[in-house]
N, C-alpha and C positions, 0 to 999 in steps of 0.2 A: 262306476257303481251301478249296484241292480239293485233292482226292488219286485223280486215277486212275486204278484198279485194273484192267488190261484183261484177269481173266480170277481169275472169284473164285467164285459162286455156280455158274458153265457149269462149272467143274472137276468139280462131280457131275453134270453132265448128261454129260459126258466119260464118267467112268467106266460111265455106264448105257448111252449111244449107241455109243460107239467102242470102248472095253474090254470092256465088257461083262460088269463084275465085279459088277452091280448088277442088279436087275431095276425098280428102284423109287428113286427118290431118300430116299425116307422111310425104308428100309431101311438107313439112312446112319448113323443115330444107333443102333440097335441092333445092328449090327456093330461099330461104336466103342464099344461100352460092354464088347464082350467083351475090350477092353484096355484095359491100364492109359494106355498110351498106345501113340505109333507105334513103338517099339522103335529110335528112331534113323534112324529113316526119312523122309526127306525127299521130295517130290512138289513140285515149283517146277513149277505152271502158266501157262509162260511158250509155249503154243499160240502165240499172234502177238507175241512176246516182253516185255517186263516195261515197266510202268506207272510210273508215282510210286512210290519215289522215287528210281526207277532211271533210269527213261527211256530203258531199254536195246532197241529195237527186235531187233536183231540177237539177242536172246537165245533159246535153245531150251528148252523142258519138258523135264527130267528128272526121273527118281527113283532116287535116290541112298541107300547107307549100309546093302542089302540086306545080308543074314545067309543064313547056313541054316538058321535058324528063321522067315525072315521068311514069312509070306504073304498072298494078297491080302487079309487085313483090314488088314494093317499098310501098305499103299498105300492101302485103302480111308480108314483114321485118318490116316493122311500129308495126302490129298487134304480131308480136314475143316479139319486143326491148320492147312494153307495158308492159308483162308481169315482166321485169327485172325495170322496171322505177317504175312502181307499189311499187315491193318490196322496191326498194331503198330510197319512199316515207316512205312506214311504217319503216324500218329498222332507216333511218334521224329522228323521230319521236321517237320512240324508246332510242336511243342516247341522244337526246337533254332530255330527260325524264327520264334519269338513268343517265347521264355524264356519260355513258361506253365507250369505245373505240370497233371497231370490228379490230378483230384481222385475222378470219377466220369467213364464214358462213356457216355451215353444210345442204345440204337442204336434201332431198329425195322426192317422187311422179315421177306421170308420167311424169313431162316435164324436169327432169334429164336426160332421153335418148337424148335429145336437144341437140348434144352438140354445136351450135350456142349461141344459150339463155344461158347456163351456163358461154360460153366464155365472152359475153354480160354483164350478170350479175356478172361478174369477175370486168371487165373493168369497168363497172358503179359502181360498189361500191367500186375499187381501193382496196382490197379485196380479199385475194384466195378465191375460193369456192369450198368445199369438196363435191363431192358425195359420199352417200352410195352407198355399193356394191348393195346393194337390194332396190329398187327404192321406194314399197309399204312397209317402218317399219311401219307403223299403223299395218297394218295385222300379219305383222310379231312379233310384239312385243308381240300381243295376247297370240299369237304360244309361244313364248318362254315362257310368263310367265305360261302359262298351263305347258309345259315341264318343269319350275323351282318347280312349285307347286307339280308335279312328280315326283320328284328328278328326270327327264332326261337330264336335263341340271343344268350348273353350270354356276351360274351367272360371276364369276371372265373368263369364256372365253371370249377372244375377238371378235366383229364384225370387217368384212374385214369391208376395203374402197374402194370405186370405185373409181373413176374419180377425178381427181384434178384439176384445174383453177387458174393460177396467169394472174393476171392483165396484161395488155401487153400497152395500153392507157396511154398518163400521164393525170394529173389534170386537165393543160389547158382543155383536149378534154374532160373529166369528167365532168367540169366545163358546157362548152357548149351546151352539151347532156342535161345535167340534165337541163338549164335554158330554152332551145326551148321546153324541155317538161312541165316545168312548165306554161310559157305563152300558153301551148293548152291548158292544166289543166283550165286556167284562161277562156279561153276563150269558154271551153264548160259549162261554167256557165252562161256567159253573152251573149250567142243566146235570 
């Protein structure tokens, strides 16, 4: 199965190109750590509109649920939590389309270094979530099957694991996350 996403990791290149709320994409997780979270702030990165499991073309970016407390950190954490709401869109679809249960979700890439969005996408999906030890296995796996194809590796060793994530959130607050992200979902359709 696929799920895609058409505008997930570029949401912080967004913020550093276009907005310009950022100078550095690494500086992503240190501004989201000065919140507890987004304060109800919603960021739907629907730049060329919305992917799986929407398939809404016609949809626009907003951000949504602004305060007079809010400020760019809290679009800055918006623009992160997107990336884990995303998944937990496809992943719900997924589910509902297999009756599977998730037990653990294994990811790797670059925004595994996250470890905000990991935590995030812990909690939003009620869910451990494993990292690999090594962030790029695309690349990697190449590698090893060139080595397997060599006899210099043996497939029966194991790969480490990096990082691990249990949920820390209960449902209630699962629950609520996931519905104010749905209604922005909703609503960058009907601009």
């Amino acid at each position: 199965m696929e799920g895609n996403v058409t505008c997930s990791g570029d949401t912080l290149r967004w913020l550093r190109d276009e907005a310009g709320l950022i100078d550095d994409i690494l500086d992503v997780e240190e501004i989201s750590l000065k919140l507890e979270d987004a304060g109800d702030v919603y960021l739907v990165p629907a730049f060329s509109g919305l992917g799986a499991p929407y398939n809404m073309p016609e949809a626009r970016a907003l951000i949504c649920g602004l305060s007079r407390g809010s400020n760019k950190n809290h679009i800055i954490r918006a623009a992160l939590e997107s990336m884990a709401y995303q998944d937990a869109d496809v992943i719900q679809a997924m589910l509902e389309d297999t009756k599977g249960i998730l037990s653990e979700l294994r990811v790797d890439g670059a925004p595994t270094v996250n470890k905000t969005l990991m935590q995030f996408l812990a909690d939003i999906l009620g869910c451990p979530v494993q990292c690999a030890a090594f962030s790029e296995l695309s690349a990697l796996g190449v590698g090893l099957m060139a080595a397997q194809k060599l006899a210099l590796w043996d497939s029966s060793m194991a790969l480490k694991k990096g990082d691990r994530y249990v949920p820390k959130l209960d449902k209630t607050w699962r629950k609520n996350k996931l519905n104010g992200w749905r209604t922005a979902v909703n609503r960058s359709v009907q601009q």
